[in-house]
N, C-alpha and C positions, 0 to 999 in steps of 0.2 A: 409935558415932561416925560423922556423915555425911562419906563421902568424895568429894570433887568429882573429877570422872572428864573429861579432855581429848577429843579424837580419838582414835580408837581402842580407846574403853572405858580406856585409861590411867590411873591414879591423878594427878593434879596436885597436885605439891608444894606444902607452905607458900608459897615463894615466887610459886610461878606463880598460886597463890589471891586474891595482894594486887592489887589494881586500881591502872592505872598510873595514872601525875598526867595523864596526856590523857582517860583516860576518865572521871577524875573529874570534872574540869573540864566535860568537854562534857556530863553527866550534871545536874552546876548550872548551864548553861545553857538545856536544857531543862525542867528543872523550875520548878513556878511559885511554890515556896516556900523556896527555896534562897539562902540569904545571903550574895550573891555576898563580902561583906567580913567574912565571918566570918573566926577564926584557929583554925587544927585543933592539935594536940595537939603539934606540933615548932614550932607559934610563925609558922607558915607560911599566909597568904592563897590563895586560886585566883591572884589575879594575880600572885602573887611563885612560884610555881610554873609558870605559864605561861610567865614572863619566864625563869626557868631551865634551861626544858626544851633538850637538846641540839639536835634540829633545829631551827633559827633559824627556819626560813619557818614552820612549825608553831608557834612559841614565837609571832610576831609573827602567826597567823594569829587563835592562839589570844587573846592581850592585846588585840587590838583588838575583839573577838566582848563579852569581858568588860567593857572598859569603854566599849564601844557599848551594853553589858546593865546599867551601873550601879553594877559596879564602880569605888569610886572611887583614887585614882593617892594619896590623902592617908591611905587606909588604913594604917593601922599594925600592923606583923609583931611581930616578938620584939625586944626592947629597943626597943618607940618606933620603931622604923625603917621609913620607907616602903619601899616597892618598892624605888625609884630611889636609895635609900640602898643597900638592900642588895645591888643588882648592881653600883653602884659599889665597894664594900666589898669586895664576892670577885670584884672585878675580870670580872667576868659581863655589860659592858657590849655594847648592840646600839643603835645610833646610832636605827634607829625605833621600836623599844620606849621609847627615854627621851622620842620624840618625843613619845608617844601619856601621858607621863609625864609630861611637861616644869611641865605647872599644879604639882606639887608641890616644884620645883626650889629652894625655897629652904624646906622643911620642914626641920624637927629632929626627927633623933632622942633619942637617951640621949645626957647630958651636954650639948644643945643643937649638937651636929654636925650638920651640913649634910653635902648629901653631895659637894660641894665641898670641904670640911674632907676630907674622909675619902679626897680623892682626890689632894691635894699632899703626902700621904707615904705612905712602906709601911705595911701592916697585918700584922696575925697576929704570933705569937712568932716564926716565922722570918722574916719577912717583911724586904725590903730598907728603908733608909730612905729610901730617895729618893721620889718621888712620879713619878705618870705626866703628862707634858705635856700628850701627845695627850688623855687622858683630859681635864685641868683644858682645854683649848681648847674640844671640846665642851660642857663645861656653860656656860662661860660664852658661846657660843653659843646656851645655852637658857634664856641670863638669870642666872644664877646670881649671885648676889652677891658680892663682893669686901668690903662694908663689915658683913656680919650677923658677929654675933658669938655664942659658946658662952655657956654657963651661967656660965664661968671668965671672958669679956670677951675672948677669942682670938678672932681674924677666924680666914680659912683662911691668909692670910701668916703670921699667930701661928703655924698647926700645923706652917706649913711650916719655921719657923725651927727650933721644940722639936724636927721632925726630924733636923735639920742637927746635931748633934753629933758625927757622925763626917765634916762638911765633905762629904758626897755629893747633899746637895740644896740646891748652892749655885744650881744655872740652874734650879731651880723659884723659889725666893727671889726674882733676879734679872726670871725674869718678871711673877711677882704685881707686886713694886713698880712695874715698868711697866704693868701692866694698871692697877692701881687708879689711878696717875699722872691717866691717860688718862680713866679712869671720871671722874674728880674733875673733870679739867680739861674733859672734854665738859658736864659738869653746872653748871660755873660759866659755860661758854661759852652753854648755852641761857638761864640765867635770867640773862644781860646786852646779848647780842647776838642779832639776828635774822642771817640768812642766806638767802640764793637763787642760784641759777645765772640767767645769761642765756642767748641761743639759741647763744652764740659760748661755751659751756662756763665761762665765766668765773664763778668767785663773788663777789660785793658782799656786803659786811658792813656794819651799820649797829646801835647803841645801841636797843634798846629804849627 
């Protein structure tokens, strides 16, 4: 049995034998045959392992190396899920990793979940119902949709209602309705009326 031996002539453990998620990673980036959007055996991408890694500045050093290399952001991990799905989902979010993300911001996962859907209520079996604000601000910041819908015809206000059963994700509710309001009513405002400022900050509106 070959045993792999550390500094000092020391035996190295099983554990210390497994090669960490950084030197994998950087290991497919330099090789010239390495599938940067391949899925390994826990259902896991290079990029959704970069994106999780504990140091942040390493995590985003490493995501942007990857998909400056080809890695694509619409890669699919374990259940259909992007990246960007699934650091919203274990609440694993890092505002410039989603940036470097953002083209896949209104992909579906399993069941047709966005990862908007996945972020206007709690997840997991213990998981709270409520939904993270800050979290749904940012995506829709990077575009996210208000009007896509699941496989069932649930927007993410659908998800966030089905949360609301114990009355704790009433001010998520509350906000989608005004978000989507706003969505709606800027989308009827450009295809009926044009718009300009003057030099005096003033805006004039005028019929198309």
């Amino acid at each position: 049995m070959l045993r792999v031996r550390g500094r000092g002539g020391r035996p190295m453990s099983a554990a210390q034998q497994v090669p960490s998620a950084q030197s994998v990673i950087e290991a497919a980036l330099v090789s010239t045959r390495a599938d940067l959007n391949a899925v390994d055996e826990n259902g896991e991408t290079l990029l959704l392992r970069a994106a999780t890694l504990k140091d942040k500045k390493t995590a985003l050093e490493l995501c942007t190396r990857l998909v400056g290399s080809g890695a694509s952001p619409s890669a699919r991990c374990r259940h259909e899920r992007t990246v960007l799905i699934e650091i919203v989902r274990m609440r694993n979010f890092n505002w410039d990793i989603a940036l470097l993300l953002r083209s896949s911001i209104n992909d579906k996962g399993d069941g047709g979940k966005t990862a908007l859907m996945w972020a206007v209520s709690g997840h997991g079996a213990m998981a709270q119902r409520r939904g993270n604000l800050g979290l749904v601000s940012h995506l829709l910041q990077l575009g996210a949709s208000l009007s896509v819908q699941d496989k069932n015809g649930f927007t993410a206000l659908g998800h966030a209602i089905k949360a609301n059963d114990t009355n704790t994700n009433t001010e998520m509710i509350e906000y989608l309705r005004s978000e989507m309001v706003r969505e709606q009513a800027m989308k009827t405002f450009g295809e009926n009326y044009l718009s300009a400022f003057d030099d005096y900050g003033r805006l004039n509106i005028r019929e198309r």
